[in-house]
C-alpha positions in Angstrom: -41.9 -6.4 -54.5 -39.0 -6.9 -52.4 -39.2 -8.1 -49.0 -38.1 -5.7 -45.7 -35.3 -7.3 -43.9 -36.5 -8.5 -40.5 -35.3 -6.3 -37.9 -33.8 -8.3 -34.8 -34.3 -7.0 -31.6 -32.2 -5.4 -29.2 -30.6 -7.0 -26.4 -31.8 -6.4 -23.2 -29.2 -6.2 -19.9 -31.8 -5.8 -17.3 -30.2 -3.6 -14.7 -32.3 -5.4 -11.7 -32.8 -9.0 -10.9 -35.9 -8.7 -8.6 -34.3 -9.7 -5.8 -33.6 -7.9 -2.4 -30.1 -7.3 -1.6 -30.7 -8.7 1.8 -33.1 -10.7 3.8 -32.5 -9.1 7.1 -30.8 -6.2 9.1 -27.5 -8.5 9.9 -27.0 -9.8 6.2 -27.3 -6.1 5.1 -25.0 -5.0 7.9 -22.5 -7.6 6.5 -22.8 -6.6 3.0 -22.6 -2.5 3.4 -19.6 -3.0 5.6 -17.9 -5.7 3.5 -18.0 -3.4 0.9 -18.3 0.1 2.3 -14.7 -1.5 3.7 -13.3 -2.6 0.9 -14.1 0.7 -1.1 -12.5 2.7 1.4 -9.6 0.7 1.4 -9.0 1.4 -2.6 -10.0 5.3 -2.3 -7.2 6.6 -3.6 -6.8 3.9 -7.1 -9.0 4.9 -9.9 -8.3 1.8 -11.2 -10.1 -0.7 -8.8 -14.0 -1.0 -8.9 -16.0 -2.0 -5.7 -19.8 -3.0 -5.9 -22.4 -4.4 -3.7 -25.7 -6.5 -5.5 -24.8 -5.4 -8.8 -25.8 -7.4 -11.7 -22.7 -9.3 -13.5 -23.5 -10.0 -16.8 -20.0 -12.3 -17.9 -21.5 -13.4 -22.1 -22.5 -11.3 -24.2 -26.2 -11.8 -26.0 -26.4 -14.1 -22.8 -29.0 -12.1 -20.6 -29.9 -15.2 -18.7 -26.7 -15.9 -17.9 -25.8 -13.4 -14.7 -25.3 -13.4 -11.0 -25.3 -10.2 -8.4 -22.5 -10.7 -6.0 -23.4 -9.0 -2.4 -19.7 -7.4 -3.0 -17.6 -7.8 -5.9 -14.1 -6.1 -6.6 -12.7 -5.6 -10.2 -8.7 -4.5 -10.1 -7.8 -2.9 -13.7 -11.1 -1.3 -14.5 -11.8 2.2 -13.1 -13.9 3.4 -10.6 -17.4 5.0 -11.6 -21.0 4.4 -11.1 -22.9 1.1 -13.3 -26.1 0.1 -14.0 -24.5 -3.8 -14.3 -21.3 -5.0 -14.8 -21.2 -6.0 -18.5 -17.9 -8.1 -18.8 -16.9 -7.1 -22.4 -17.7 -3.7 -21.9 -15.1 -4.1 -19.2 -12.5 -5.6 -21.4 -13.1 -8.7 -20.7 -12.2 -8.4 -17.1 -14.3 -10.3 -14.9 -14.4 -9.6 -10.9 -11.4 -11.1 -9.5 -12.7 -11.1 -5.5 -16.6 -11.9 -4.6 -18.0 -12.0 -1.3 -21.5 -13.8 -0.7 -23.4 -13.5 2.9 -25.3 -16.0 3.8 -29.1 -15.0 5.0 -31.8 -17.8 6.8 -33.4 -18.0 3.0 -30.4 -19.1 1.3 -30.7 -22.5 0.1 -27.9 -25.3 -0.3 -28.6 -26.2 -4.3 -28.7 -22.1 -4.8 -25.3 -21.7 -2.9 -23.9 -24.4 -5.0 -24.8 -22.5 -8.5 -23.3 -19.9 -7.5 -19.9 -21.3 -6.8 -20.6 -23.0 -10.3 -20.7 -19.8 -11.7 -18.2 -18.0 -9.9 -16.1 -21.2 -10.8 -17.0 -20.9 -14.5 -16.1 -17.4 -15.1 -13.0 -16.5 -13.5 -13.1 -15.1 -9.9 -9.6 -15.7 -8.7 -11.3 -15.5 -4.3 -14.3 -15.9 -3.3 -15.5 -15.5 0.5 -19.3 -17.1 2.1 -19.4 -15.2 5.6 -22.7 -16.4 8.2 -23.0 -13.7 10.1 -25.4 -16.0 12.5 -22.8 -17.7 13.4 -19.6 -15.9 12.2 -18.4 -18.4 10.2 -16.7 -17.8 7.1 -14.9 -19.7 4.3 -13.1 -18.9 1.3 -11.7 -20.3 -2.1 -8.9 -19.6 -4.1 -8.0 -20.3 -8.1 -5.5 -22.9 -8.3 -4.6 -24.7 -11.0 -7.5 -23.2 -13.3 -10.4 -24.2 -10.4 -11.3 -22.4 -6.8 -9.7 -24.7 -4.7 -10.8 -24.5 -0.5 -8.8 -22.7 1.5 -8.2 -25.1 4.2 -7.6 -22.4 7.2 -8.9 -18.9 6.6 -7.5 -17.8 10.3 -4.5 -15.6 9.4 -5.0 -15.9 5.8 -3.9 -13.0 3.7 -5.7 -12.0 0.2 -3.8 -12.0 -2.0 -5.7 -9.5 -4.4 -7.0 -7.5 -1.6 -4.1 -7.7 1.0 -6.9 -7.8 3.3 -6.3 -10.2 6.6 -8.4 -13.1 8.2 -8.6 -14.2 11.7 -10.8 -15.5 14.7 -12.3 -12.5 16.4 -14.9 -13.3 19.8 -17.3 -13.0 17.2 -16.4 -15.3 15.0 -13.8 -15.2 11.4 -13.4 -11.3 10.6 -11.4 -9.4 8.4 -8.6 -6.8 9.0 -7.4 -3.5 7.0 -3.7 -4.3 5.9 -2.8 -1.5 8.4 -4.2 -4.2 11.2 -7.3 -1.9 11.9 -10.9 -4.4 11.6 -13.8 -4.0 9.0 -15.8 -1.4 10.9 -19.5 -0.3 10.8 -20.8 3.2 10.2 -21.7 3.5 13.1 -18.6 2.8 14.7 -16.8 4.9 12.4 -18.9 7.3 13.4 -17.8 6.7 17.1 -14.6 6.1 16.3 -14.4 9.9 14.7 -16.2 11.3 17.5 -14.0 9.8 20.1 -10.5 11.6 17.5 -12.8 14.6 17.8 -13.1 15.1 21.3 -9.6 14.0 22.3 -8.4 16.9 20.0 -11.0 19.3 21.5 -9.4 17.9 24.9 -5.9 18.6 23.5 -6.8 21.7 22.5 -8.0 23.1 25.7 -5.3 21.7 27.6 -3.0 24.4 25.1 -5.2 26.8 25.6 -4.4 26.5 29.7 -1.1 26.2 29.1 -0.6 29.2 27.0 -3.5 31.5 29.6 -0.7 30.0 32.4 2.5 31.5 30.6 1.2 34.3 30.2 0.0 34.7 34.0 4.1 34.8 34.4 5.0 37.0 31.6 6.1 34.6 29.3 4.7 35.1 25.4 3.8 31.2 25.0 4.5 31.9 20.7 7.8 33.1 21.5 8.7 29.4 23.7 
């Protein structure tokens, strides 16, 4: 009788690592505005993919091997939503900017492995912001290796065109149009503040016109 062929077993991608995204209110404030940022910056390219704590898987029938960046940005692959970031589903691309915030549980040998990886597969910058302290170095590929970046204050990404300098707070970063990395909720203010000076503008016509009138004067007709 002949034997069945052993059937081999499908490779699993898990989409979730177990992990939290962040250990406390600040680290998650860093990473949603780090990337909420950053994918506001590239609204209008379909060809630039922005993600926060999503799995990268960078070998294939390698499940093991796999890191979730707190924001990573792929240029060349389009935008869309993703279970993980499978690398050669991607052609072969692998995220060319990863940012990593620290927390108080982040340990030193766990930072280090992921610099080894990040090192290992490709990321052309990569950015470890404290936001206890407001601290913030970065790396750049040179010469096949991330190489320090010696002084981050007025540095310019490259890939990102994004800009680094001291604020009171610490290192921050800076829209290419000079406007700082905001929060939602001071975007929020920030729109409320438009909206009222244009309600304020508005009613200031509207006395204008109810004046020219008051002397016979057709304020569409000026």
């Amino acid at each position: 009788m002949p034997s069945t062929p052993a059937t081999t077993a499908p490779i699993v991608y898990p989409d979730s690592d177990g992990m939290p995204m962040a250990d406390n209110t600040k680290q998650f404030r860093a990473i949603v505005t780090i990337q909420g940022n950053l994918e506001a910056l590239f609204r209008e390219r379909s060809d630039v993919f922005v993600a926060g704590d999503l799995l990268w898987y960078p070998v294939e029938g390698r499940p093991d091997i796999r890191r979730a960046p707190d924001v990573m940005v792929v240029f060349g692959r389009p935008r869309g939503d993703r279970g993980s970031y499978r690398q050669w589903e991607e052609e072969g691309t692998a995220p060319q900017v990863v940012f990593e915030v620290l927390s108080p549980g982040n340990r030193l040998t766990e930072m280090a492995a992921r610099f080894e990886f990040y090192d290992t597969y490709g990321v052309e910058e990569y950015y470890l912001y404290d936001p206890d302290s407001g601290d913030m170095s970065g790396w750049q590929r040179r010469d096949g290796r991330l190489r320090f970046i010696p002084e981050l204050d007025r540095w310019i990404s490259p890939r990102l065109g994004v800009r680094f300098a001291r604020a009171a707070e610490g290192m921050w970063m800076y829209l290419p149009d000079g406007r700082p990395f905001l929060t939602f909720v001071e975007l929020q203010a920030q729109a409320e503040q438009e909206r009222q000076r244009a309600e304020q503008e508005r009613q200031r016509a509207e006395r204008l016109a109810a004046r020219l009138r008051e002397l016979g004067i057709d304020p569409d007709a000026v």
